[in-house]
C-alpha positions in Angstrom: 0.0 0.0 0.0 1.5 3.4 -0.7 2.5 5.7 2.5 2.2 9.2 2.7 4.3 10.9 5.3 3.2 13.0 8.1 5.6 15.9 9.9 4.4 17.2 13.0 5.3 20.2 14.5 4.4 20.2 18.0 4.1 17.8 20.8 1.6 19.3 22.8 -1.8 18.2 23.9 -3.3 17.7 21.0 -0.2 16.9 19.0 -0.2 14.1 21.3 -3.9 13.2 20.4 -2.8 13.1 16.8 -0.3 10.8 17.8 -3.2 8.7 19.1 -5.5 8.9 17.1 -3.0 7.6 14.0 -1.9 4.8 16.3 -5.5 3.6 17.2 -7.1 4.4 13.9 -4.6 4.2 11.7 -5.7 0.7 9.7 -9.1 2.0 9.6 -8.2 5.5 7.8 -6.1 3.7 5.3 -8.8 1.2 4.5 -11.0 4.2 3.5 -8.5 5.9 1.9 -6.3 2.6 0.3 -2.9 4.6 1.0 -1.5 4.6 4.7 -0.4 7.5 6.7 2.8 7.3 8.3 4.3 10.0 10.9 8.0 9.9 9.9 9.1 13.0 12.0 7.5 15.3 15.3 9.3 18.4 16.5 9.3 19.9 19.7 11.5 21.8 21.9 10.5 18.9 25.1 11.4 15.8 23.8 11.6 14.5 27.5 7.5 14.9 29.3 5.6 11.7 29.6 2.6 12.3 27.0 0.9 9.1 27.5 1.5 7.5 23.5 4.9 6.0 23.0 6.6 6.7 19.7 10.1 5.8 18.1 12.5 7.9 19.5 14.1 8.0 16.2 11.3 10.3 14.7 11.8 12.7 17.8 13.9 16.0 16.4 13.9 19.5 18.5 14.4 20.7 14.7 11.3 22.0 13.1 12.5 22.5 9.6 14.5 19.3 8.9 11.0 18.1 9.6 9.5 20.5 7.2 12.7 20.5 4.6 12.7 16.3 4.9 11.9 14.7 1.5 9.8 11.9 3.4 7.4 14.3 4.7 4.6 15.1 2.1 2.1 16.8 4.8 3.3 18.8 7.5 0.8 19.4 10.8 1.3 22.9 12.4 0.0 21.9 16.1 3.2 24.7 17.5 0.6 27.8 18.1 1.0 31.6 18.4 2.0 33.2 15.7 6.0 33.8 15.9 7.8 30.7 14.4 4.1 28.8 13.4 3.9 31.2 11.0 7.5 30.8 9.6 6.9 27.4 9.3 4.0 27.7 7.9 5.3 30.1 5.0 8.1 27.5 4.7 6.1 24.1 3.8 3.7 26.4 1.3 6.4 27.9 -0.2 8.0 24.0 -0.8 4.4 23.6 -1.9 3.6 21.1 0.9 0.3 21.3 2.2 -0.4 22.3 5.8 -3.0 21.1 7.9 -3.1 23.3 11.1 -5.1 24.7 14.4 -3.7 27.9 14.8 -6.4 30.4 14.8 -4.3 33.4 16.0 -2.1 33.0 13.2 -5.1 32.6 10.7 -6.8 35.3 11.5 -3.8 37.8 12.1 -1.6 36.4 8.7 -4.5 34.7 6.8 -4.3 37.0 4.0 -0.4 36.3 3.5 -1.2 32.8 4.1 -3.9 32.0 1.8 -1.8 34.1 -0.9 1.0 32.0 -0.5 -0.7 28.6 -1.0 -2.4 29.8 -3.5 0.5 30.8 -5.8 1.9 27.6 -4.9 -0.8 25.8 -6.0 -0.8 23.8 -2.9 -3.9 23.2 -0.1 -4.1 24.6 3.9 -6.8 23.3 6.0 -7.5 24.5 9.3 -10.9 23.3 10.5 -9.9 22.6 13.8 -9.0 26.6 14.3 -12.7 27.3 15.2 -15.0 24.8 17.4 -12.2 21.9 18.1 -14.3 18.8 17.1 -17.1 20.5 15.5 -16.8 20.3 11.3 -18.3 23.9 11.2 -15.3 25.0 8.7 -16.2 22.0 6.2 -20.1 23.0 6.8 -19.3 26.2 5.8 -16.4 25.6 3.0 -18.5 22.7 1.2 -21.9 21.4 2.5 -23.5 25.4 2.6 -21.3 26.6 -0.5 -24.4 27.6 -2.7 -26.0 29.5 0.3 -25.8 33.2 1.1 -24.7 33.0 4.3 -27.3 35.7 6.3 -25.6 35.2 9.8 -23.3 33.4 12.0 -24.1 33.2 16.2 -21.4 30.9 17.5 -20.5 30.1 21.4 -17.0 29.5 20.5 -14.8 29.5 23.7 -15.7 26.5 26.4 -14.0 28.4 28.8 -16.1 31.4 28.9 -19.5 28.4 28.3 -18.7 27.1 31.6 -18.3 30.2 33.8 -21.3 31.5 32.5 -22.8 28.3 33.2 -22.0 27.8 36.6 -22.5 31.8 37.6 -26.0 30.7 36.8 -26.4 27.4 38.2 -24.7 28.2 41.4 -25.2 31.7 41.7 -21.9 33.0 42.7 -19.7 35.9 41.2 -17.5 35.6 38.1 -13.8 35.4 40.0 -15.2 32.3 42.4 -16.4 30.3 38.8 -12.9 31.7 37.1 -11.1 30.2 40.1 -13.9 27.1 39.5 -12.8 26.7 36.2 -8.7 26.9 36.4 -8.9 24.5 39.2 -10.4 21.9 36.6 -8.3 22.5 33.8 -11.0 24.3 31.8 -9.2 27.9 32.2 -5.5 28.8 32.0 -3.1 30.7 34.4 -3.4 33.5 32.6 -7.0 33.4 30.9 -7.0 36.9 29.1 -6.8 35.3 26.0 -10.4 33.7 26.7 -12.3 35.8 29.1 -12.0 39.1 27.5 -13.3 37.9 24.0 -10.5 37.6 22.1 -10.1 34.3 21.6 -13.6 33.9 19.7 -12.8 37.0 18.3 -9.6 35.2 16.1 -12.9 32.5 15.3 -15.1 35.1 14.4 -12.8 36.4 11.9 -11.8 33.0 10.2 -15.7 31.9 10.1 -16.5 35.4 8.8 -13.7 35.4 6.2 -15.4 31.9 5.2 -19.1 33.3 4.8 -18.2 36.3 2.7 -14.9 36.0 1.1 -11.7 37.7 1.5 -10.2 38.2 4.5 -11.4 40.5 7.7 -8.9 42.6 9.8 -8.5 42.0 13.9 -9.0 45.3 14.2 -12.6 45.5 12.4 -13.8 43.3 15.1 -15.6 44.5 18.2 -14.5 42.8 21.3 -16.3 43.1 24.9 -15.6 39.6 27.2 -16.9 38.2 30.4 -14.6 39.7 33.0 -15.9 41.2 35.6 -19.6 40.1 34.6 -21.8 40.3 37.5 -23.9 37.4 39.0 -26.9 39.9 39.5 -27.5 40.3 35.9 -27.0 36.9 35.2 -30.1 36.2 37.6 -31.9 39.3 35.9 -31.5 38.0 32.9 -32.9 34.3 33.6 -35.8 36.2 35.7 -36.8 37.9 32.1 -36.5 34.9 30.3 -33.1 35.2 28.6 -29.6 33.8 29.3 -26.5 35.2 28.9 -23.7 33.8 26.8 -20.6 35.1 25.1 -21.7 35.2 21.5 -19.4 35.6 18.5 -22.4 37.6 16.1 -21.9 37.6 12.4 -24.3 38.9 9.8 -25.0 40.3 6.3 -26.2 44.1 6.9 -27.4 46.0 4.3 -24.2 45.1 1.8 -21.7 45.2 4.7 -21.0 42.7 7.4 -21.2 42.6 11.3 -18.7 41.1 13.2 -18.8 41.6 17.3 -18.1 39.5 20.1 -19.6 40.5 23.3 -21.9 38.8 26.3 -25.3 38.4 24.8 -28.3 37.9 26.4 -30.3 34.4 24.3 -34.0 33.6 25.0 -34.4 30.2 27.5 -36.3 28.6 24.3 -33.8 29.3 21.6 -31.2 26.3 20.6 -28.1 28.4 21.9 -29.0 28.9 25.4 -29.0 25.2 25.8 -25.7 24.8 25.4 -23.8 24.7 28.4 -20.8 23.6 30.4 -17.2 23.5 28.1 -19.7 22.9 25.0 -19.7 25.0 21.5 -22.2 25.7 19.1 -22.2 27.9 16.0 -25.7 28.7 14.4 -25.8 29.1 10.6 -28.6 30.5 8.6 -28.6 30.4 5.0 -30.7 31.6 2.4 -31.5 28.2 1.2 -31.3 26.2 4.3 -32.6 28.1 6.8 -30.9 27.3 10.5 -28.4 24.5 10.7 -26.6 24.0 14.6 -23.2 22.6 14.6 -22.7 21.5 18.2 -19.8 19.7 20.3 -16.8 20.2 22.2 -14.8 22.9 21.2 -11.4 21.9 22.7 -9.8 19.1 23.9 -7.0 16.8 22.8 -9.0 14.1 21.0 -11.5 16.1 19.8 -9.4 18.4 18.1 -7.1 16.1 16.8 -9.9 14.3 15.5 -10.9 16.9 13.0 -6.7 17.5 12.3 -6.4 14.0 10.8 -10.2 14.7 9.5 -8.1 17.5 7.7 -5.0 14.9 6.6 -7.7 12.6 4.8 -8.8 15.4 2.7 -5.4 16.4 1.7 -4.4 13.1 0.9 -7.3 12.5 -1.6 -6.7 15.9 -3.0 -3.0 14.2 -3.6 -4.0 10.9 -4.9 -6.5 12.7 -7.1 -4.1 15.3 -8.5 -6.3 17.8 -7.6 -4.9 19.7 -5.0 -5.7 23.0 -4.6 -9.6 22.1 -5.2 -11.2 23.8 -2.6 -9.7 27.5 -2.1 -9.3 28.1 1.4 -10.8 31.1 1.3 -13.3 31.8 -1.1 -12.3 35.0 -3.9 -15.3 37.0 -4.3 -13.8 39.9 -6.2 -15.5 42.1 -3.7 -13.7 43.5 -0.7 -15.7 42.8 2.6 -16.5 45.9 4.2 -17.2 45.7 7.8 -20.1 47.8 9.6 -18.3 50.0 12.4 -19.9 49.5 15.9 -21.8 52.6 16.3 -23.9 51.5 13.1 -24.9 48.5 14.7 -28.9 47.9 15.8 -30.0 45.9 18.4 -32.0 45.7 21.8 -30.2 46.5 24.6 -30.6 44.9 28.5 -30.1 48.2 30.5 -29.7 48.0 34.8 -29.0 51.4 36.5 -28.7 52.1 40.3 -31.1 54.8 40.6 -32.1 56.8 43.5 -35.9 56.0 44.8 -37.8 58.9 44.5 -40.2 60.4 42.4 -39.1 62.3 39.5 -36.2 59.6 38.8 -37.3 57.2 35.7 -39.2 59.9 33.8 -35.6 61.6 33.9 -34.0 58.3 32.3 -36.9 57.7 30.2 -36.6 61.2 28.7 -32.5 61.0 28.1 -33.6 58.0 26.3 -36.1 59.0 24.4 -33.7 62.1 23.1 -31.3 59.7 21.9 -34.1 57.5 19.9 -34.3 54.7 22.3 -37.8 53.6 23.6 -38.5 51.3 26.1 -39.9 47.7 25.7 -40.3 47.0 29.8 -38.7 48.4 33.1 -38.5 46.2 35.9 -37.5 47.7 39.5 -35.9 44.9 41.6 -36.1 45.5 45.5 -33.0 45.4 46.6 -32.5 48.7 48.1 -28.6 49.7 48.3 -27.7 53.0 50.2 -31.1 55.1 48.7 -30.4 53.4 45.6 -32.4 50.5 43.7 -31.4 49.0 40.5 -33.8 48.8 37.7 -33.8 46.8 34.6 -34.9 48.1 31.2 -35.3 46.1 28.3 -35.2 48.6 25.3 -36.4 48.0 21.4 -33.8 48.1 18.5 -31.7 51.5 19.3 -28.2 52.3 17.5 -25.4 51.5 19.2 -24.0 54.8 18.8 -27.5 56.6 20.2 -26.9 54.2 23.0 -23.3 55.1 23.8 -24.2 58.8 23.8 -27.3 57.7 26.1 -25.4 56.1 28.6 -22.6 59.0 29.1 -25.6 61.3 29.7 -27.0 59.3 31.9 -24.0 58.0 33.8 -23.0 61.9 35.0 -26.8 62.3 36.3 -27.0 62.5 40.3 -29.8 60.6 40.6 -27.5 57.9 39.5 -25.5 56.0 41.8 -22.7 53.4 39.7 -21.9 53.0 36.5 -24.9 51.7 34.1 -24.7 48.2 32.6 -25.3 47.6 29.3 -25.9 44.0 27.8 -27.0 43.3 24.0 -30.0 41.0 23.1 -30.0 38.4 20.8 -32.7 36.4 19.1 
């Protein structure tokens, strides 16, 4: 049976499930695909840690590009992250016209542009669909299986980390830094979890799902980011009392011949498919112009399942290679049409709104006016009681306002004296 040989650049967790995953089911993918796959090399600077799959100690190198550069190795598997030296190695198997399978979604959606260039001059293929949802095929949904829809929007839950803090602030009720805590002491959140609390971590997602749906490729900086930090309990609970919950949403959508992308907390009704996804879980929500709504759902992260969509990736290169047809499926699709992103203040939406306001008379028909100069009318208003200092808070639920009529809003109203902390603004969605 012919071989085709494998380089992998990094030994981490999931590298490790790679590992795996060729060693248990390695008969089984060359049955389906009548050539075998055989890892001839693996770089990594530790070539000492215990990662629970023994390999040939002969195929071990702490030298990345003699694995890249080695005439034996006709796919090479970026698993290295961050975008320093992945993205050196990258640009060096493209430009040898090796194809790259890879996970790196920083480097995709900082470099993709360069990336995608490259491998396209060099006629050769880059697949990445474990960058965005781990496990979950949501880049070959959106690459092949919804190719002849127009892609209206995009709601994914694409960071467990974030899922399962939200989760248990609701469940149990206690503040953000006690379910952070929660959530490292499990292995669900780093050390240093900036990267996933404060958004931008979906945000890298957003960008390579959004570069997907409408072609070409969409600048970090376009994106609006807001995360989860310091999210409080109390408007978790509001939220749930009013029939919504809250989850860190990565929004994508077709607006009036540009495109939204933002990443904030959102609040979801209880009924609606994404609030029931909890714990470490993702889900993205497609709609389509042909298909409606299609959920892709599973776990986002983990060795296995990430590694499962990796050598999902390999299988598709290698019949691309045994065809002669590699290069079939563009990695990002050229619509001769530059995307142009909607700024944030443009933006529309309904807005959850809770204030500490002072209790007595005279006080909401001075919010309700501010608001009402600024184009914003109110859906409900719900006063909870739980009096603070002569302040209460109360929670308004507004119809679709512009962001920017909101911002100005909420500086008016937040250098009022009948006002007593800073006001907290949540977007609805749904």
């Amino acid at each position: 049976m012919k071989e085709i040989g494998l380089g992998l650049l990094g030994f981490g967790t999931v590298g490790a499930g790679v590992v795996r995953g060729l060693q248990a089911n390695g008969e089984l993918m060359a049955s389906r695909l009548g050539v075998k796959l055989v890892l001839r090399r693996i770089a990594d600077l530790d070539l000492e840690s215990d990662r629970g799959v023994t390999v040939d100690p002969g195929v071990l190198t702490t030298d990345a590009k003699a694995v890249i550069d080695d005439p034996a190795v006709d796919v090479v598997i970026e698993l290295v992250g961050g975008t320093g030296v992945a993205k050196e190695f990258v640009l060096r198997a493209l430009e040898q016209g090796k194809p790259v399978v890879t996970a790196n979604k920083a480097l995709l959606a900082d470099f993709g542009a360069e990336i995608f260039d490259l491998a396209r001059e060099k006629k050769t293929d880059i697949y990445f669909g474990a960058s965005v949802g781990g496990g979950i095929p949501i880049i070959r949904a959106l690459r092949e299986g919804l190719s002849a829809n127009r892609i209206e929007s995009i709601h994914g839950i694409l960071n467990g980390t974030c899922n399962y803090i939200l989760t248990e602030m609701e469940r149990a009720g206690v503040p953000f830094d006690e379910c952070l805590a929660d959530a490292q002491a499990k292995g669900y959140a780093e050390a240093e979890p900036s990267l996933d609390i404060d958004g931008f971590d979906t945000a890298h997602k957003a960008v390579i799902l959004a570069s997907l749906a409408y072609g070409g490729t969409v600048p970090m900086d376009a994106v609006f980011v807001e995360g989860i930090r310091g999210l409080s309990d109390l408007d978790i609970g509001y939220a749930r009392d009013l029939g919504y919950r809250v989850k860190l949403l990565a929004v994508i959508r077709a607006n009036e011949g540009a495109v939204e992308i933002r990443v904030h907390p959102s609040l979801v009704p209880l009924d609606s498919m994404l609030a029931s996804v909890s714990g470490v879980f993702n889900a993205v929500l497609v709609n389509g112009d042909m298909t409606g709504d299609t959920l892709y759902y599973g776990r986002g992260a983990g060795a296995d399942p990430t590694a499962s969509t990796v050598l999902g990736d390999v299988v598709d290169v290698v019949r691309s290679l045994e065809s002669g047809s590699a290069h079939r499926i563009a990695a990002i699709p050229e619509s001769g049409d530059e995307i142009r992103i909607r700024p944030m203040p443009e933006i529309t939406t309904r807005y959850y709104l809770r204030l500490c306001l002072k209790d007595e008379p005279g006080v909401l028909s001075t919010i309700t006016s501010v608001l009402g100069k600024h184009q914003i009318s109110l859906a409900s208003a719900l006063q909870k009681d739980e009096p603070e200092e002569n302040h209460v808070p109360v929670v308004f639920m507004t119809h679709a306002a512009a962001e920017a009529e909101m911002d100005a809003a909420l500086k008016e109203i937040a250098a009022l004296d009948c006002v007593g902390a800073e006001p907290v603004r949540l977007r609805i969605e749904g």
